[in-house]
C-alpha positions in Angstrom: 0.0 0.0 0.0 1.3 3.2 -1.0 2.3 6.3 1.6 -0.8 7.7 3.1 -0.9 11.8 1.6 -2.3 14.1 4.4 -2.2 17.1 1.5 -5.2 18.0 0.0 -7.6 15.6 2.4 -10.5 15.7 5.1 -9.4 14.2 8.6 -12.3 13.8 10.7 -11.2 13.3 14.5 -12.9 13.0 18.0 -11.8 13.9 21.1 -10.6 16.9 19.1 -10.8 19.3 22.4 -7.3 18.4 24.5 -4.9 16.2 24.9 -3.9 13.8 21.6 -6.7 15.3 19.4 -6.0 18.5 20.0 -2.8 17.6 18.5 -3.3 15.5 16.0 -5.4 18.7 14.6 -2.4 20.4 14.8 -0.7 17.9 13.2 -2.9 17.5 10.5 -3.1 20.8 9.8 0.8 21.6 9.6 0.6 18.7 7.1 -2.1 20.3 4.9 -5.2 18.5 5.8 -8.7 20.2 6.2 -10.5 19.1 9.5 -13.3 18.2 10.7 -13.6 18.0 14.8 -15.9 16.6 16.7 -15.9 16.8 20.9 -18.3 17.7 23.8 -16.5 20.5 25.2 -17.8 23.6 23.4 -15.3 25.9 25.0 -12.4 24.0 24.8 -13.0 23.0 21.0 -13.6 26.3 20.2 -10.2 27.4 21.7 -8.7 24.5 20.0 -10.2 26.2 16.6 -9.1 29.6 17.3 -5.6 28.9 17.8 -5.7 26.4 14.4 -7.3 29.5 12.0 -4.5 31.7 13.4 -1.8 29.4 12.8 -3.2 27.6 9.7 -5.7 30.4 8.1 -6.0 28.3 4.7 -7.8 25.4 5.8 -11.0 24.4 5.8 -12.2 23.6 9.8 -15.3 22.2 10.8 -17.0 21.4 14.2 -19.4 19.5 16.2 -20.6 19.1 19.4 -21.6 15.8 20.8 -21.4 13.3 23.9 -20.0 10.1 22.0 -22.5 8.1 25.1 -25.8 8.9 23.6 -26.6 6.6 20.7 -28.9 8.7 19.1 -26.8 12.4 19.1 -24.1 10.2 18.2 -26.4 9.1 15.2 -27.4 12.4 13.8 -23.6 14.0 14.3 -22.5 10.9 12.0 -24.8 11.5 9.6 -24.6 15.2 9.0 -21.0 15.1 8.5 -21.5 12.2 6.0 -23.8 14.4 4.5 -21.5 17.5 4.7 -18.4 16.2 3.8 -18.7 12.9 1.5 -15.3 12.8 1.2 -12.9 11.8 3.8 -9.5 10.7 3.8 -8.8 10.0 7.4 -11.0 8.9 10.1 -9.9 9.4 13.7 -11.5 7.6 16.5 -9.5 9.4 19.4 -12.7 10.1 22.0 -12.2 7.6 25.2 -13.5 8.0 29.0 -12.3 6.6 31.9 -14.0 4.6 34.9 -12.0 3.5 38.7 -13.2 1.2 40.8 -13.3 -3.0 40.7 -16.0 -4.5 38.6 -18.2 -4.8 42.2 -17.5 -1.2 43.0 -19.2 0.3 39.8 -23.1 0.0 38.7 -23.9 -1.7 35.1 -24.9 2.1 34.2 -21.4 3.4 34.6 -19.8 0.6 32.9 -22.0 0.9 30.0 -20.8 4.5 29.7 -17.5 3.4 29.5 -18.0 0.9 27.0 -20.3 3.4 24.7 -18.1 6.1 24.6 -14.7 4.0 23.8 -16.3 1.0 21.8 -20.0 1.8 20.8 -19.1 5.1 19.3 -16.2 4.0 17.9 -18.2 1.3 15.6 -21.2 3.4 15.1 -19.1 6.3 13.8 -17.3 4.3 11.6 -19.9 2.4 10.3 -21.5 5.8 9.5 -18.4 7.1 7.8 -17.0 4.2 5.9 -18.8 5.0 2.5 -17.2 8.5 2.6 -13.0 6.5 3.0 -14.4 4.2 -0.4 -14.6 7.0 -2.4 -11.4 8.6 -1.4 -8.3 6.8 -2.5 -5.6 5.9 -0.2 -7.8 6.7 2.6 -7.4 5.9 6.1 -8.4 4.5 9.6 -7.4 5.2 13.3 -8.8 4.0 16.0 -7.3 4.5 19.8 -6.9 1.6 21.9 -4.9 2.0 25.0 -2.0 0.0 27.0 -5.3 -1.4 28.3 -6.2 -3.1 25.5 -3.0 -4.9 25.6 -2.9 -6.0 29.7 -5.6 -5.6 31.8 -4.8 -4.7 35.4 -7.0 -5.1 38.2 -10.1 -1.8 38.8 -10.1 -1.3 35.1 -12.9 -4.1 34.3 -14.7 -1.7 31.9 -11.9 0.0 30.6 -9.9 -3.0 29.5 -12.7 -4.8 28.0 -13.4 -1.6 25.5 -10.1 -1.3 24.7 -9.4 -4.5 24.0 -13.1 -4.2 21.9 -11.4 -1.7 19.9 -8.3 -3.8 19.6 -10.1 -6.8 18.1 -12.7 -4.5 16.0 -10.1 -2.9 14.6 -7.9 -5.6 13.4 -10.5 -7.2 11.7 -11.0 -4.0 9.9 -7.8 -4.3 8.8 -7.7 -7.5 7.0 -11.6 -6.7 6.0 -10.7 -3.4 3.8 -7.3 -4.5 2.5 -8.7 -4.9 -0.9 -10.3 -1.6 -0.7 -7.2 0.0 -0.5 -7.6 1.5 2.8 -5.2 1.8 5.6 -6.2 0.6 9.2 -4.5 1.3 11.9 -4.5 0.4 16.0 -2.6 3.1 18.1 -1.9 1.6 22.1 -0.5 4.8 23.8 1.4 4.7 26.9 1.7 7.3 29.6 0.4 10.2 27.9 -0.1 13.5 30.0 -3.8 14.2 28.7 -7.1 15.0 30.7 -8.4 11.1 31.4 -7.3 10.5 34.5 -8.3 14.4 35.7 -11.4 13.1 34.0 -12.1 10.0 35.1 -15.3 9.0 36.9 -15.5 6.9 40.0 -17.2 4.1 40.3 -20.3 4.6 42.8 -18.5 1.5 45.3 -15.4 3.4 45.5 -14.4 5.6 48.5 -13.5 8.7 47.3 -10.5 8.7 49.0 -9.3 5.8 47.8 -10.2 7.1 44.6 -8.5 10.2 44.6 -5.3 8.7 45.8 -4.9 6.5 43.2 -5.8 9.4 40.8 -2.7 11.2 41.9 -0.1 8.0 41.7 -1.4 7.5 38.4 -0.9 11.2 37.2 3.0 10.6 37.9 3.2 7.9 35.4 1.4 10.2 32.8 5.1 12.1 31.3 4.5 11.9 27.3 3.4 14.8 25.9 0.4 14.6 23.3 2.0 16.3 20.8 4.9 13.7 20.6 1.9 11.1 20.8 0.3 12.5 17.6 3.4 13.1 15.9 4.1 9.0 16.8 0.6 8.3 15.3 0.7 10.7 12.3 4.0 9.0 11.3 2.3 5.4 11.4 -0.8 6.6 9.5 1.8 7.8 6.7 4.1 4.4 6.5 1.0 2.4 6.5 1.8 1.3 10.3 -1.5 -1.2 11.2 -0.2 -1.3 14.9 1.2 1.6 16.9 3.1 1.6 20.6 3.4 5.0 21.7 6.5 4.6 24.5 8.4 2.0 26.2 5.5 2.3 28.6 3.4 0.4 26.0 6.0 -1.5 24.1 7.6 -3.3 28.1 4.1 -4.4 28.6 3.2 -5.6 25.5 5.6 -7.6 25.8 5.3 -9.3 29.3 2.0 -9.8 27.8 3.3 -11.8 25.4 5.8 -13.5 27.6 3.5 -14.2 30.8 -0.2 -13.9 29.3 -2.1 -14.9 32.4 0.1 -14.6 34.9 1.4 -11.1 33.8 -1.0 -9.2 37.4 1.3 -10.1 39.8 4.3 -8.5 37.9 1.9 -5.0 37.0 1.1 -4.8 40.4 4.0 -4.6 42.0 5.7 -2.3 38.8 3.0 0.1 39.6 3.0 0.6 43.5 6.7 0.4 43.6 6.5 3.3 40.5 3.8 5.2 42.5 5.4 5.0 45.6 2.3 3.6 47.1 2.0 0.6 49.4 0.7 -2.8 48.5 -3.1 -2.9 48.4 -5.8 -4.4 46.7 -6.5 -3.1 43.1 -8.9 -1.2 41.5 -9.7 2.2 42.2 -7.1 4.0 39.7 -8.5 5.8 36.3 -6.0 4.3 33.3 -1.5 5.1 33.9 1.1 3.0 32.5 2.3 0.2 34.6 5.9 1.9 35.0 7.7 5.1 34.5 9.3 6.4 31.4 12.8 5.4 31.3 15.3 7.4 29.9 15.4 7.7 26.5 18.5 6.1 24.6 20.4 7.4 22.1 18.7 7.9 19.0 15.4 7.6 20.7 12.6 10.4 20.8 10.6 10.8 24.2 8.0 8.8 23.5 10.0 5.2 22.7 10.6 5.2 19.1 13.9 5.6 16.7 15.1 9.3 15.6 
């Protein structure tokens, strides 16, 4: 498959309003595309526009509101920008909430919330917007797993199981529009400093301060920036990557995954507490961190893991 050309082409990207889609639009835009942004946070999104139109006053931007957990908004968003923009090069699925507490400590509710926003949305969006990739040649697909959907640590039931939704959807997707000509791709970040933990919501079992002590130990793992992130992910979409590990705080995991897949807890648990600084404890009231700190990068290495 051929180089994927940002130049010229629509990207249409959620979770558009902080963190790794606020830069990926910048991103994207330095590279020439025209954008199309979709988020919940009116303010913030607008903010995010304001500072693109100065920087980049030649493309074409685009927004929309919506909360990726109801169905139905969700629904009507999808269609109006099929309807608006036919055309789309690259599709985005960056939009992803977080949830602490152990499986007993949160109500069906929340965990449906979590599993809408990150998997639900993700599927109903791209169903929507598939038809307008066809028509564009060489077009593309992201959609943002998480370390989580590699390992799945104790307190982050609902979490883990859409990540690793997204994970198995998106493969599929892969090997589904090869002959189409259309580039999928997975992206697993790390520790990336973005809103999600500051976010997160607590399960309605889970003491709050329990909760809000884990929140802080897990905001000291969180040390790559978002731009590096995006630049990490922009540079897979354009080789054609179908998998992407954004740090060593991805890539160590992934693979004691693959060298102790079901007995890989005991090792993430202690990683983490020792990491944290926090004592041993039973698990499960953290939003989503990396299981252990950045290391240092080595020579010839960028911050976030991956070859100069």
């Amino acid at each position: 498959m051929r180089r994927f050309v940002f130049t010229g082409g629509t990207a249409v990207v959620t979770g558009a309003a902080s963190g790794i889609g606020e830069a990926l639009a910048h991103g994207l835009a330095r590279r020439g595309s025209d954008l199309v942004l979709v988020d919940r946070d009116a303010g913030r999104l607008d903010a995010v526009v304001a500072a693109l139109r100065v920087a980049y006053p030649d493309r074409q931007l685009a927004t929309y509101l919506v909360d990726l957990a109801d169905a139905a908004a969700t629904a009507r968003v999808a269609e109006e920008i099929r309807q608006r923009h036919p055309v789309v090069r690259l599709l985005v699925n960056n939009a992803g909430v977080a949830l602490g507490g152990r499986f007993d400590q949160v109500s069906l509710d929340e965990f449906s919330w979590v599993v809408d926003v990150n998997f639900r949305a993700v599927v109903q969006l791209t169903h929507v917007l598939l038809p307008t990739l066809r028509v564009e040649p060489g077009a593309h697909l992201v959609n943002v797993s998480s370390l989580f959907g590699i390992l799945a640590p104790a307190g982050q039931a609902a979490y883990a199981a859409s990540k690793f939704a997204v994970r198995g959807f998106t493969e599929a997707l892969r090997h589904e529009l090869a002959d189409d000509g259309i580039g999928v791709t997975v992206v697993h970040p790390g520790g990336i400093r973005t809103r999600i933990a500051q976010n997160a919501r607590v399960g309605g079992g889970v003491p709050a301060e329990e909760f809000e002590t884990g929140r802080r130990q897990f905001e000291k793992l969180l040390t790559i920036d978002p731009a590096r992130a995006a630049e990490v992910i922009l540079r897979g979409v354009r080789r054609r990557r179908g998998r992407v590990l954004i740090g060593w705080s991805a890539k160590l995991p992934d693979l004691l995954a693959r060298v102790a897949p079901a007995s890989y807890g005991r090792v993430l648990a202690f990683g983490m507490n020792r990491v944290a600084g926090a004592p041993a404890r039973r698990a499960g009231t953290a939003p989503p961190g990396p299981p252990q700190r950045q290391p240092e990068p080595a020579a010839g290495a960028d911050p976030a893991g991956e070859p100069a």
